[in-house]
Each structure stands twice: as C-alpha cells, then as structure tokens.
N, C-alpha and C positions, 0 to 999 in steps of 0.2 A: 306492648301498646303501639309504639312506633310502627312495628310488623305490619297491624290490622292496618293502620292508616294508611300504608304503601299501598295494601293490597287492595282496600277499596278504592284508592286511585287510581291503581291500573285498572278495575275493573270499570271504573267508570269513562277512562279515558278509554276502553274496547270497546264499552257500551255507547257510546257515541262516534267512534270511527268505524261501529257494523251500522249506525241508522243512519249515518252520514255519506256511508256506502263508495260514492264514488265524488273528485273532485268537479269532471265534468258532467252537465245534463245527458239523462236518458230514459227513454221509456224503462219502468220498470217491468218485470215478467208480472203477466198477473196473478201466477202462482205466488207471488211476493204479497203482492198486497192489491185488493181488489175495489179500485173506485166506482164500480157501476153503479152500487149501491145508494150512491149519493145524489142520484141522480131521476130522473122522471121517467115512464116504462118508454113514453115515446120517443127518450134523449137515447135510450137505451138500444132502440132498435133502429136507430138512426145513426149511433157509433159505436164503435169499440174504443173504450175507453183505460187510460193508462195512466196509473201513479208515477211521478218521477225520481231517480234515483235520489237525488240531492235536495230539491225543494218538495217541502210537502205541500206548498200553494199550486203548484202548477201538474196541469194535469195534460197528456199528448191524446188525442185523437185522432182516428183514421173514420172517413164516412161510410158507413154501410152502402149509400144509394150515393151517385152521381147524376148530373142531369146535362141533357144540352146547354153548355154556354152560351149568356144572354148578356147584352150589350144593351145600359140604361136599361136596368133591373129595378131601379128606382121610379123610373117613367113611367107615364097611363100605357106608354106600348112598343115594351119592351122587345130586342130584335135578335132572335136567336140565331148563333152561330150556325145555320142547318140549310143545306141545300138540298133536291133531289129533282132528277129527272129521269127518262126512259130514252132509251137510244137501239136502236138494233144494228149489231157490226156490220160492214159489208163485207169483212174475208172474217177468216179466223175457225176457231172449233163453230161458235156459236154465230156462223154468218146467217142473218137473215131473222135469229131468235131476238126480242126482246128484252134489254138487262136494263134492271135500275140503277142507276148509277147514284149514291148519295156519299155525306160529307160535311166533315165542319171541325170543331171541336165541341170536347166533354171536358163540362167543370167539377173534377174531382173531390171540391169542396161540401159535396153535398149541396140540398136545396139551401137558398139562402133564407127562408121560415126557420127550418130546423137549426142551421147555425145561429140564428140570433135567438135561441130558446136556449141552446145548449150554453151560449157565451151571458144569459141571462141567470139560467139556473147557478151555473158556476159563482159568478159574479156575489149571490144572494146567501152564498157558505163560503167568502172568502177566499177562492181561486180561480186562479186565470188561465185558460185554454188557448192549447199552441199545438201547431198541424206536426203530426210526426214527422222521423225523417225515415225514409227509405232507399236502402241499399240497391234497388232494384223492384222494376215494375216491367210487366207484360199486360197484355191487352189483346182481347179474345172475343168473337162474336159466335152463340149456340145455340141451339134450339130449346125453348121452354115448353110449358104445358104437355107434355108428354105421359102416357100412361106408366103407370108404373105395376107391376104384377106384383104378386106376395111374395114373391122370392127376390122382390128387390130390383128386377131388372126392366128395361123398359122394351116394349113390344116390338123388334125389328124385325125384317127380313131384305135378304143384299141378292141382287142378282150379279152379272157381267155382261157389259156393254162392248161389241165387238168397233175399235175403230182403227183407219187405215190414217197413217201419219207419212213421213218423212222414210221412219224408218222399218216403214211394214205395217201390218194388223197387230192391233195389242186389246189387252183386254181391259177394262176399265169398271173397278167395282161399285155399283149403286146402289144405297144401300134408305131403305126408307122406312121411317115409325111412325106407329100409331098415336094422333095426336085426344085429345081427351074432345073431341068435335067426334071421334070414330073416323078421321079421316087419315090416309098414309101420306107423311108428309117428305120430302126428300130431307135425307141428312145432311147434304150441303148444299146451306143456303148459297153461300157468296164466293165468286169464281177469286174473286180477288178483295185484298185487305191488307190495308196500311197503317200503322199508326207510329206517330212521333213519339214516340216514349223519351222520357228524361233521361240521359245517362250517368251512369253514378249516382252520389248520393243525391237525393233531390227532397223536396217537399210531397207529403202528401196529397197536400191543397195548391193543387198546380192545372194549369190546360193541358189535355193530350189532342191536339190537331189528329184529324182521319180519313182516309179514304174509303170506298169499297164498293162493288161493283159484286149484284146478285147475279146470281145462276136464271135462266131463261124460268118464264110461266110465274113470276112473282109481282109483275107490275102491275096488274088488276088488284091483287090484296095489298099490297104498298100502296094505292090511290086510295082507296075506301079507309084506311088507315090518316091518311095525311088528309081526307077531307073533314072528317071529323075529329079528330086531334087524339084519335086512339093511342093507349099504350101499347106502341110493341111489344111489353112484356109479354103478353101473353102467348108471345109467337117465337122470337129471339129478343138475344140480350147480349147486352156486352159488357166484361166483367175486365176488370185492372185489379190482379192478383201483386201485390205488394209484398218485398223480402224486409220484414224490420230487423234494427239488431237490438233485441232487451236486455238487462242484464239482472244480476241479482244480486241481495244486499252480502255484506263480507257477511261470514258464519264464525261465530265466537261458541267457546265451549269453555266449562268450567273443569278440570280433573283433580283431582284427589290423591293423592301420589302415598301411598305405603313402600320405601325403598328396600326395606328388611322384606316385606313380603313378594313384592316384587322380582327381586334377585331370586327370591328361592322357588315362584314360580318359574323365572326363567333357570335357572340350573336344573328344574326337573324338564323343560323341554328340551333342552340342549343335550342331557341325556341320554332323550330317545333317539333323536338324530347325530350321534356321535361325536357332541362337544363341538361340530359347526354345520351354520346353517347358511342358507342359500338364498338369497335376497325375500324369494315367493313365502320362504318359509318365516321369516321375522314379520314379513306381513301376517300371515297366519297365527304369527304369537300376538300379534298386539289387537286381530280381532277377536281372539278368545278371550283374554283381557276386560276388554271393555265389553263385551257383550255379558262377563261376568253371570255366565247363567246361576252358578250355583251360590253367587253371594257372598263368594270368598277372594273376590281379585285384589291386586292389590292396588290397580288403578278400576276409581269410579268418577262417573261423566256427567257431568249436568249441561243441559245445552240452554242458552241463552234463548228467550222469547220475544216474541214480539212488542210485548209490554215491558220488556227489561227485567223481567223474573227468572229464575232458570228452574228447568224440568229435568225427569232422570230420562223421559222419555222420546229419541229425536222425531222430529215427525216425520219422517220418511227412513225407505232403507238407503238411498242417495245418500241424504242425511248420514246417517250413522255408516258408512262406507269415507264419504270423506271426512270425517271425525274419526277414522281410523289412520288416515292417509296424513291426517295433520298432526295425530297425537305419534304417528311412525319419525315423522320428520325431528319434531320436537325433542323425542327420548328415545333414539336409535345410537347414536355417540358416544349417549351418558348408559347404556347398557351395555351395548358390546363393543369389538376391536373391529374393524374391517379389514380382511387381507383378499389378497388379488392373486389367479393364478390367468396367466400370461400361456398355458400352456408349450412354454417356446420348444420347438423340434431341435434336434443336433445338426440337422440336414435341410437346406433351404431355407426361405427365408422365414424372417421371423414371427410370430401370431398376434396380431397387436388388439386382437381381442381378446380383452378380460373379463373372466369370471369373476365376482364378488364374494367372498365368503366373510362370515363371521364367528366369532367365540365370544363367550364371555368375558367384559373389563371388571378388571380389579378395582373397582372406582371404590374409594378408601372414603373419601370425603361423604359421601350420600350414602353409605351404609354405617360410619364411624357420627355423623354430626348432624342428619339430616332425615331421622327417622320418617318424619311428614312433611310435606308440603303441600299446596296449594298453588297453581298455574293456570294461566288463560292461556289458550291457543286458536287464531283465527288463523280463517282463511280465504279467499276470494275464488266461488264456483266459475266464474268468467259470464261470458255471454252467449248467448245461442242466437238462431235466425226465427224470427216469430212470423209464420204467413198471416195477410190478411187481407179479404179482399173488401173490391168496391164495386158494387154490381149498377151498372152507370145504364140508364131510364133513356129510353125517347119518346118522347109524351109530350103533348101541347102542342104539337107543330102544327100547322095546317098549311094549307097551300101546297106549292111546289109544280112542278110537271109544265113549265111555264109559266107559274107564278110566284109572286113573290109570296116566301116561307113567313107567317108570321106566330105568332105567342099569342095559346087562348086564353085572351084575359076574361072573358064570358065565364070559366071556370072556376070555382072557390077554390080550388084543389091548385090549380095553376097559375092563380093568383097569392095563394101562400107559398109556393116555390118558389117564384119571383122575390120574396118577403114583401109580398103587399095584404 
C-alpha cells in the first residue's frame, strides 16, 4: 500500500513538472500546444499566436502585417512617420536619372484596430497578450504581384548591361518579371536600403527607423501611389523576418520494468556480439526493447499525454527516439559494466582517446528482489529557433514630393488601422 502511494506521488509530482515545463516564460512551439484556435479568423490572420511555457493565461504574439508608424493615433489627424521625395544625382552611376528617395519608420505592432481586437478577444477567455521576444530580425524590401507559372516559378528573363568604372568595363546582370499588369518589371527596385534593426534580444512590438533610395524610372508610379493613398502591396513590400526561441514542454514516460526478463533478453544479445558491446550497440538494445514489436519485451512504455493520461503509443518517432535516449540513460549502469580501452601504444605518446565498452552486470539485487517495477523517466527536448515574419504595409499616405505626408482619414480601412 505504501508502495502505490509513493508511486502516485511521483507520478503526479512528474505530471506537473512536464506542464509546468519551464521556470522562466516563453513562447511555446506550437507543435506543443496550439492557441489559434481560441481565437477569431481575422485575429488569426493578423498574428501568429503562442501558448506560454509556464502560464497558461498568457499568450506571445508576433504581427502578420506592420504599418507605417503614426504619431496621435488617437487624433482626428494622425501624422505618419513617412517622408518621400524625388531628386536626380548630379555625378554617380545614376547621374542625371531620377530616384525616389523615402523614409521613416515601421510600427511592428501591427494595425492598432487589430491589436485592440486581439487584447479584447483574449481579455473575454481569461488571457493576457504580450509581444514576443526575438533573438534576431532583418528587414527586406521585394517585388510583389508577380506571375507565377504551374511549375511554381515566376516569369523572368536577365540580360548584361555593359558598364565602364574605375576599374575597366564590367558586366552588370538585369534581370526583370512578368508582373500580373503583363507588364516586365525590373527586379531591383531600390539602389540603396537601410534599416535600424534591434540588436539582440528585442521586442517584437518595437519601431524599425528606414532609409531607401529607388532604382531610376519609378517616380511617376510612386507619385500616383502617394496621391491616392495606394497600397504598395501590390507592387513591393517590406517584410521583418523574426529568429524566436520556443521551447517544448519536459517529456515524461511511464516504463514497466520485467528484470528476469530483461536480463535474459540482454544475455541473448550480448551473445551475438561476443559478451561486449560498443556504445551504438546498447543503444540498439534498448530500441528493440521498447519498440517490443513481438510483445514479449521485458520493458513496456507508456507515454504521458496532454491531458495527464498515459498511451502505449508516442506520438511521433522524435518521440519514441528520445524515450529511447532517456530510458538508455536511466537503465544503462543497472544493466551492464562499462570498461574503457585507451588503446595505449609501447612507443610514443600515449592515446587518450577511449573507446567504451560493455558486458553484462551481475546486479544480484534486481534479479534476486526486484522481479517488477515501475519508473517515470523525463526529459527536457530543449529549444529550437522558430522563424516568423511581419510583412510591414505602406498604405494611407498621401502627399509627399514637396508636401507634407499625411494619413487617409477619408478611409474606413485607414481609419481602423489608426484604431479609430
């Protein structure tokens, strides 16, 4: 009686240090556990959304869409971070050609409508939303609306532009697509491009300040754009691709331990490999083991679930690969002896790399007193690097080219990005 009661308290003190996972916050993988669901299609397609390691109230967000930063977001007329003009160099490659020159910063946070939707929705099941943290972010301007053929690729074709430099004639590749107009458009827009990106860890809901400076022959479609408050989307975009670190909850496992059976399936593999084996090779006994095809092992596995139930089945082969690697650690000592060969020569210096071998232990105790048991074994997968991005909007501006840049408030669309 005592026994069980041990056991279900270890079991329950494992079953709460796997859902409890880790002591500090972090996005969870969302192979872990998947909060979209909780959520409204258009919260949905507005962020990519994250369960957190530690608290189940709090949920991390990264924004699908960015917008120009606006300044009195709140006010009838609000002033976006956004300048643009036209200038033609007087030296340079492009002396004489016409470049746009624009600028400002991008509010990473997404539109402020859809954030006070998403901190609404959340708010109305009990949880609180907070901007991920990000190891690293870049920031990239490309060409959109492009055709795309059946085989996936988009319609190019690249010549060579002959030019004479400094250092002689060089060749210069030009390369330009079909855009869905039917029109061929160059593939590089912009001669020059800046942005301040965060160093280190930072917020996802942060300003990225920018520069940039287009390629000649784009200042007539930039004007017709800025005088109606067109989306560039549909022409270029600028995208702040995000490195997160997620992690995943610890992995608890139930095993079944037969020690008489055990032993004697290991004495028949030791057998065939001559009484010792080679590190690769004890791994390979203990995944025959547990994968128990023929239903006669002497260790059986049950893996802990989401709901605190346990299954014979892991759900992945990840899964049952390291539920090999932890039951190896656990009952490797209590099976066999380890010896070491040093290889050392008679002549020169000495080999200080060892090989590992093993044999079977005489372990008296677990074959004399210990016919069954019963063992929890966890383990902690670690964490990986989750990309995501934020494909960051220039919409609403107007003006520019000598006037002052302002926010279409005339639009419903760009008046709910403001959150008005």
């Amino acid at each position: 009686m005592t026994s069980t009661i041990k056991k279900s308290k270890l079991a329950l003190a494992l079953t709460a240090a796997a859902f409890s996972a880790f002591a500090t916050a972090a996005p969870l993988d969302q192979s872990e556990k998947d909060v979209q669901g909780f959520f409204s299609v258009d919260t949905q397609q507005a962020y990519n959304l994250y369960a957190d390691s530690a608290d189940q109230n709090l949920v991390w967000y990264v924004p699908k869409v960015g917008q120009i930063a606006l300044s009195g977001a709140s006010t009838s007329a609000p002033k976006p971070r956004f300048s643009v003009y036209s200038r033609a160099p007087w030296t340079g490659i492009f002396a004489g050609q016409n470049l746009v020159h624009f600028g400002g910063a991008f509010n990473t946070s997404g539109d402020r409508g859809a954030l006070l939707k998403l901190e609404s929705e959340a708010q109305a099941q009990g949880f609180r939303v907070a901007p991920a943290q990000a190891a690293k972010v870049t920031t990239k301007f490309l060409l959109t609306d492009l055709v795309v053929g059946n085989d996936g690729r988009i319609d190019t074709h690249c010549d060579t532009e002959e030019w004479t430099g400094p250092n002689g004639t060089v060749l210069i590749p030009v390369c330009k697509a079909l855009n869905n107009q039917g029109e061929w458009v160059n593939t590089d827009f912009l001669s020059k491009f800046r942005a301040a990106t965060p160093r280190g860890n930072s917020t996802v809901s942060t300003y990225i300040p920018f520069q940039a400076t287009s390629m000649p022959d784009w200042d007539f479609t930039i004007q017709e754009w800025m005088e109606t408050g067109s989306n560039w989307d549909a022409n270029i975009q600028a995208v702040a691709e995000w490195e997160l670190t997620t992690v995943k909850k610890v992995r608890v496992a139930r095993i079944n331990i037969d020690w008489s059976r055990t032993f004697e399936q290991a004495s028949t593999f030791f057998a065939i490999h001559n009484n010792a084996c080679l590190e690769v090779e004890i791994g390979t006994f203990f995944k025959r083991l547990l994968d128990n095809q023929n239903g006669e092992s002497g260790i059986t596995v049950e893996y802990l679930q989401a709901d605190g139930s346990y299954a014979k089945e892991p759900t992945s082969e990840e899964h049952f690969i390291q539920t090999v690697e932890a039951v190896r650690k656990e009952m490797r000592d209590e099976l066999f002896n380890e010896m070491r060969d040093y290889g050392q020569s008679q002549i020169g210096d000495v080999n200080r790399e060892a090989t590992a071998m093993y044999t079977l232990r005489a372990n008296y105790e677990k074959l004399v007193f210990k016919r069954n048991e019963t063992r929890y074994v966890s383990w902690n997968p670690g964490s990986s690097v989750t990309n995501a991005a934020t494909n960051m909007n220039i919409q609403c501006v107007r003006g520019g080219f000598g006037t002052q840049v302002t926010w279409d408030m005339d639009d419903a669309a760009c008046r709910n990005i403001a959150g008005q």
